[in-house]
VOTI-165740 format. One line per field, with one value per atom (N, C-alpha, C, CB): residue in one letter; x, y, z; residue number from 0; atom name. Coordinates in steps of 0.1 Angstrom, whole numbers, plus 2048, in hexadecimal, padded with zeros to 3 digits. Glycine has a CB too. Example, Ala and Ser with C-alpha at 12.3 -4.5 7.8 and 13.67 -1.06 7.14 Angstrom:
resn = c(a; a; a; a; s; s; s; s) .
east = c(884; 87B; 884; 871; 880; 889; 881; 88D) .
north = c(7C7; 7D3; 7DF; 7D3; 7EA; 7F5; 800; 7FA) .
up = c(84E; 84E; 84E; 85A; 847; 847; 84F; 839) .
resi = c(0; 0; 0; 0; 1; 1; 1; 1) .
name = c(N; CA; C; CB; N; CA; C; CB) .
This chain:
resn = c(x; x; x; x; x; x; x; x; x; x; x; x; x; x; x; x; x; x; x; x; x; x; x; x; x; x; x; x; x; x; x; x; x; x; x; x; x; x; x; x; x; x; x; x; x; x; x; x; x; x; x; x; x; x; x; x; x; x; x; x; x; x; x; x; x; x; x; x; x; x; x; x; x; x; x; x; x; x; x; x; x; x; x; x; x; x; x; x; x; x; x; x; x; x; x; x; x; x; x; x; x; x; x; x; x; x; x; x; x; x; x; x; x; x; x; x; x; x; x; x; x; x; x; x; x; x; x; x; x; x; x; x; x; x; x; x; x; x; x; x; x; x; x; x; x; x; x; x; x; x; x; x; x; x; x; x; x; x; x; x; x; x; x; x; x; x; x; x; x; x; x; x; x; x; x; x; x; x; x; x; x; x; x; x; x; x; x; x; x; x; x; x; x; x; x; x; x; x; x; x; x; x; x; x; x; x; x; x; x; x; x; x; x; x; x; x; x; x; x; x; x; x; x; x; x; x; x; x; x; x; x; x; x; x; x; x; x; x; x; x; x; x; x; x; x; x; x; x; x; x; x; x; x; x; x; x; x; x; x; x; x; x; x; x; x; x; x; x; x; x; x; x; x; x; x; x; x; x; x; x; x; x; x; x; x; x; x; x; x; x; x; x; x; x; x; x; x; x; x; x; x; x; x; x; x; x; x; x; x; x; x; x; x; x; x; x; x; x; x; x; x; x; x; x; x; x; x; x; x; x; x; x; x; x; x; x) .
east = c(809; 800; 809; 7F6; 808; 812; 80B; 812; 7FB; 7F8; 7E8; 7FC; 7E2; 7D2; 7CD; 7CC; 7D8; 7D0; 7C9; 7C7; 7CF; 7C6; 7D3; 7C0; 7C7; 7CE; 7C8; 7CF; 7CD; 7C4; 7C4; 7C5; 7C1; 7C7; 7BE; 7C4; 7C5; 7C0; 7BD; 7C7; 7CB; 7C6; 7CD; 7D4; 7C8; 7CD; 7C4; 7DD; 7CB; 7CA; 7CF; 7CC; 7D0; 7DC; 7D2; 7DC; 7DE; 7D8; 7E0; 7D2; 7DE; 7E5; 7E4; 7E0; 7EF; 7F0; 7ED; 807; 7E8; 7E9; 7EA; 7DC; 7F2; 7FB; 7F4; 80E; 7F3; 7F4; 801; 7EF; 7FD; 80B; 814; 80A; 80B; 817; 820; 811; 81D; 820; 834; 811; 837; 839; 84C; 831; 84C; 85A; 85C; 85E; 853; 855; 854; 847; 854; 850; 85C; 844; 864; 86B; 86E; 869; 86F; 870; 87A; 874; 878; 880; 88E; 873; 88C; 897; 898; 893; 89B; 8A0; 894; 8AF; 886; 87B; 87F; 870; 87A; 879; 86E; 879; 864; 857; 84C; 854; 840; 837; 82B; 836; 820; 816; 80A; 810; 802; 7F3; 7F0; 7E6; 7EB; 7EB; 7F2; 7F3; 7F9; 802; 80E; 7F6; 80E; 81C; 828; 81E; 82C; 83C; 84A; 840; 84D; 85B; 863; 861; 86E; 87E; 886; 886; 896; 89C; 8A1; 8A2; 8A4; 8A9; 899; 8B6; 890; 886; 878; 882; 87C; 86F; 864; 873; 858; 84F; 844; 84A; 839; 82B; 824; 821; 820; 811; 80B; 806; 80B; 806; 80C; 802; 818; 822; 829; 814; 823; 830; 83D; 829; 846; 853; 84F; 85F; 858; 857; 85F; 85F; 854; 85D; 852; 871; 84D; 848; 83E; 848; 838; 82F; 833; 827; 841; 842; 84C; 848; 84D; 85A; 849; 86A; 843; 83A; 838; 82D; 82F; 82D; 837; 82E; 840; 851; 84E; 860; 84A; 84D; 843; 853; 835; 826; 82C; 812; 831; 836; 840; 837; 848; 853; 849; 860; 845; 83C; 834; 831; 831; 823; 82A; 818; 838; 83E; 845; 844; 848; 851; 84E; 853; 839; 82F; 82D; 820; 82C; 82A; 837; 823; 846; 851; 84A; 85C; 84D; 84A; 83D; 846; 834; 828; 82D; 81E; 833; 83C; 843; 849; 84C; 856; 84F; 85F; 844; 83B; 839; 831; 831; 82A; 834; 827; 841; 84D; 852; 85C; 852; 853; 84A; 84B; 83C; 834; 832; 824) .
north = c(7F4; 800; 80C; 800; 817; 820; 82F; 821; 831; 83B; 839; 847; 831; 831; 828; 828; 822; 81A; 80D; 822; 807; 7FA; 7EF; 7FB; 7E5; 7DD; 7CF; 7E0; 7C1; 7B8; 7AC; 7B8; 7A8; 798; 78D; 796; 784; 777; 768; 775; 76C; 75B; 763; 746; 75B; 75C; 76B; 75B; 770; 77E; 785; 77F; 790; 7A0; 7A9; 7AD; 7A8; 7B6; 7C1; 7B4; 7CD; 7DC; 7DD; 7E7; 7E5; 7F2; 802; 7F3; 809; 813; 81E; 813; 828; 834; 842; 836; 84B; 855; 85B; 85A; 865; 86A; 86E; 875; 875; 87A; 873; 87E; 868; 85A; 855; 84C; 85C; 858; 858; 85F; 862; 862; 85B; 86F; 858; 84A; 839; 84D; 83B; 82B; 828; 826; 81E; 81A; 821; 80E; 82D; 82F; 827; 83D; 829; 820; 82E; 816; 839; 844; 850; 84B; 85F; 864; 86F; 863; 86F; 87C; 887; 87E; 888; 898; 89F; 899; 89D; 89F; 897; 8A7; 89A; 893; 89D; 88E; 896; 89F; 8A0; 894; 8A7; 8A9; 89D; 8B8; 898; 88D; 87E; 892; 883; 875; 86E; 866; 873; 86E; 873; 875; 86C; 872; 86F; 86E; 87D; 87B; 877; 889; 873; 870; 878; 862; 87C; 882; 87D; 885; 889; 884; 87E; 875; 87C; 878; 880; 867; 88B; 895; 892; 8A7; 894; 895; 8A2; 889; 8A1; 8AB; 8A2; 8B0; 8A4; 89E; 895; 8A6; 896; 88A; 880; 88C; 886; 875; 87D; 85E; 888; 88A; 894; 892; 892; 89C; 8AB; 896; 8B3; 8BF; 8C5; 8C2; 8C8; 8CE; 8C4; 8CC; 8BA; 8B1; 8B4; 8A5; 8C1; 8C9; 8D0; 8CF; 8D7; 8E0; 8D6; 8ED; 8CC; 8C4; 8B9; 8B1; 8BB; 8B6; 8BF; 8B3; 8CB; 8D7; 8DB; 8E1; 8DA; 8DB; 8D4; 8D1; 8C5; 8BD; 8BB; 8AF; 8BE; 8C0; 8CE; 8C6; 8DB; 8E1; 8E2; 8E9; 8D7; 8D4; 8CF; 8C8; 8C1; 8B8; 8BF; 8AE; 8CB; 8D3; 8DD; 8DB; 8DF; 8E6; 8DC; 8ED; 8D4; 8C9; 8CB; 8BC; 8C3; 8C0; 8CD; 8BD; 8DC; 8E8; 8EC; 8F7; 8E7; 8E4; 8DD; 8DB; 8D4; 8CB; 8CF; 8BF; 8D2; 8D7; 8E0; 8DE; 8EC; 8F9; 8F3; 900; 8E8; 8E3; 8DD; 8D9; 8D4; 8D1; 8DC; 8CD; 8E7; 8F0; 8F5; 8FB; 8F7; 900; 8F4; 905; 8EC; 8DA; 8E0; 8C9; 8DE; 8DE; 8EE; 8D9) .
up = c(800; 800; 800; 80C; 7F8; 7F4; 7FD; 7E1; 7F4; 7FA; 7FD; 7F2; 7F1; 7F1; 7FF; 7E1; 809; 811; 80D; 816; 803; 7FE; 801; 7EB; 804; 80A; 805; 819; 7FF; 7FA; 7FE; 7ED; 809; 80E; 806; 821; 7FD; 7F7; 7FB; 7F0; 809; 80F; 821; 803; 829; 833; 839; 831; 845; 84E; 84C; 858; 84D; 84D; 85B; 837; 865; 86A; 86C; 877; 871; 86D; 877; 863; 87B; 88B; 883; 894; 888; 880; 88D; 874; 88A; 892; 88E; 88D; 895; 891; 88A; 899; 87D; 878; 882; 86E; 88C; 89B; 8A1; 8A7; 8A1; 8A7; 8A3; 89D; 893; 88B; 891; 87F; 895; 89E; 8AA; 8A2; 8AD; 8BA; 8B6; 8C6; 8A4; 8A3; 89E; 898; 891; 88F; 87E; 893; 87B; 86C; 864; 86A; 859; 852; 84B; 844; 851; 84F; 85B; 840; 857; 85D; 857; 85F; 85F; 85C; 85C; 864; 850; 84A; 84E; 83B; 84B; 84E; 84D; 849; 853; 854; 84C; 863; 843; 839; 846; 825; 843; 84E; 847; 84E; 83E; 837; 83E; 82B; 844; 84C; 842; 850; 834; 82D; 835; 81D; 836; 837; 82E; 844; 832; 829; 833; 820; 82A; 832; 82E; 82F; 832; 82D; 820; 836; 814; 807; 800; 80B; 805; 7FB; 7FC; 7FD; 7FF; 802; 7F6; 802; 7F9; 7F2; 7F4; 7F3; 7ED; 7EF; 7F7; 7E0; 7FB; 802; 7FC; 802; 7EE; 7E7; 7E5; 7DC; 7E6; 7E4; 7D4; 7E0; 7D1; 7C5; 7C8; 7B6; 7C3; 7C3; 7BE; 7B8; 7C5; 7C5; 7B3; 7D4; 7AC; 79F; 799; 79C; 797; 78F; 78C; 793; 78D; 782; 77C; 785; 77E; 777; 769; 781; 770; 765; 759; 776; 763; 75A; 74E; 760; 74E; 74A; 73F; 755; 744; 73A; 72D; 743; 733; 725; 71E; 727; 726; 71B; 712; 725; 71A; 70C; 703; 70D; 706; 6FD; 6EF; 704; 6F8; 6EF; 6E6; 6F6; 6E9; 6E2; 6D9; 6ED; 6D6; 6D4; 6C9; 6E0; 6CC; 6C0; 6BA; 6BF; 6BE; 6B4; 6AA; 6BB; 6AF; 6A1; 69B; 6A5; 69F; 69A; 68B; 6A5; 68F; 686; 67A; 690; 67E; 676; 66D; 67F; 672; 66D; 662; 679; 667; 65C; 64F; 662; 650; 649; 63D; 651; 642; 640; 632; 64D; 638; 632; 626; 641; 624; 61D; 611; 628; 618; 60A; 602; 60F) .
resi = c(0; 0; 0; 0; 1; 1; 1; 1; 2; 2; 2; 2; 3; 3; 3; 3; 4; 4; 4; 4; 5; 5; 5; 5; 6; 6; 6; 6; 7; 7; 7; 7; 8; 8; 8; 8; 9; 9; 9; 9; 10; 10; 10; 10; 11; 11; 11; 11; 12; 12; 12; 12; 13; 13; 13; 13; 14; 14; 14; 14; 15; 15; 15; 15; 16; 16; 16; 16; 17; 17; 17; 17; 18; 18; 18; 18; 19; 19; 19; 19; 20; 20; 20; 20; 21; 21; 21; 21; 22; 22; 22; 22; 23; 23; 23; 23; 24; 24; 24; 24; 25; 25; 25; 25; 26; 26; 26; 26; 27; 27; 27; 27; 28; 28; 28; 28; 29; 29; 29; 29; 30; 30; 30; 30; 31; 31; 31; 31; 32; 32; 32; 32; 33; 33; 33; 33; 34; 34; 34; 34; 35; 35; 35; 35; 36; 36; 36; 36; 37; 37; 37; 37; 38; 38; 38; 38; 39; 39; 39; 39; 40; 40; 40; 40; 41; 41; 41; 41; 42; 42; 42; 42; 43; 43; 43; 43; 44; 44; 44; 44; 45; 45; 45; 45; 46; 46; 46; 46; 47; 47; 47; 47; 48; 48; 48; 48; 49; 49; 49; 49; 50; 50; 50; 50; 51; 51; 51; 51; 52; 52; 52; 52; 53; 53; 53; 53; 54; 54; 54; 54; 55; 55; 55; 55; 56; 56; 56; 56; 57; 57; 57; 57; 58; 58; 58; 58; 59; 59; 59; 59; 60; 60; 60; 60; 61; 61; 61; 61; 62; 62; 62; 62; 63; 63; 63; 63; 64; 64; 64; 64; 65; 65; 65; 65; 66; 66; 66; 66; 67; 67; 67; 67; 68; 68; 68; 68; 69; 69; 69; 69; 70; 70; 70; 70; 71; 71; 71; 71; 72; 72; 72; 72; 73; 73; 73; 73; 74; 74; 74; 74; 75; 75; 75; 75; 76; 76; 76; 76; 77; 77; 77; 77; 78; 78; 78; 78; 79; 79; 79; 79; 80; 80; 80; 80; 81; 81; 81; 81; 82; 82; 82; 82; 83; 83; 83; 83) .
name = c(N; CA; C; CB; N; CA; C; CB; N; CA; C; CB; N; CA; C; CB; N; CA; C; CB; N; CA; C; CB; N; CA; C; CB; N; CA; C; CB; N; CA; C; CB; N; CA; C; CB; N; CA; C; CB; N; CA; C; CB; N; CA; C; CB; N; CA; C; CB; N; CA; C; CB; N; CA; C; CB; N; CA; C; CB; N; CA; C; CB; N; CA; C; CB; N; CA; C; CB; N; CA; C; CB; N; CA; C; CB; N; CA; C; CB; N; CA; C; CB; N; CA; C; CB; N; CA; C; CB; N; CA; C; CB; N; CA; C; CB; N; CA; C; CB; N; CA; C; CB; N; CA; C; CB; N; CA; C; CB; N; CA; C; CB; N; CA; C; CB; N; CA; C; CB; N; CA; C; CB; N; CA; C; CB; N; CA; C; CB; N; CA; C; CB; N; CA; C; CB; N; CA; C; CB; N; CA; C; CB; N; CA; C; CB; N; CA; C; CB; N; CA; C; CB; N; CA; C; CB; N; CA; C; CB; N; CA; C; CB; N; CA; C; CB; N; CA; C; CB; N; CA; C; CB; N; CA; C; CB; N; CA; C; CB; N; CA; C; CB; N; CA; C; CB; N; CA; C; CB; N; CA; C; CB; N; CA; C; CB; N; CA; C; CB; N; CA; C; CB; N; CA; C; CB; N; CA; C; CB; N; CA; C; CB; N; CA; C; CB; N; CA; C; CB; N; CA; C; CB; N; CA; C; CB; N; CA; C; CB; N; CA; C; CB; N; CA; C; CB; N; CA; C; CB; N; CA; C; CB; N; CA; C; CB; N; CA; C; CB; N; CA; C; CB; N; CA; C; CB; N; CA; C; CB; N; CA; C; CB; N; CA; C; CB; N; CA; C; CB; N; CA; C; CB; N; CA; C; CB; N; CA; C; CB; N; CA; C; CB) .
């Protein structure tokens, strides 16, 4: 389970402890907390995230490459255009 809380048992039991996010410096992390989201994600140091679970810039790196992409594409058109 990453972020959605789903969980699918097929054969057998599974049971869960579940903490408050506050909880989160007195349990056993698997690193050295960075922060904790109101949300209850937490980051570790070196792997910060948003709240959602995405990296910081990964809209704007998204954004970047829809306008490259959209930019190739009337590159390309232009060149056509100038061809015929």
């Amino acid at each position: 389970d990453y972020h959605d809380n789903l969980y699918v048992v097929l054969s057998g039991t599974k049971s869960f402890d579940l903490y408050a996010p506050s909880d989160a410096p007195y349990l056993y992390p698997r690193g050295k907390l960075a922060r904790i989201h109101p949300n209850g994600r937490i980051n570790y140091l070196g792997e910060e995230t948003l709240q959602d679970g995405s990296r910081r810039g990964a809209e704007r790196a998204l954004d970047a490459a829809v306008r490259q992409e959209r930019c190739a594409r009337e590159l390309e058109e232009a060149e056509g255009a100038v061809e015929n």
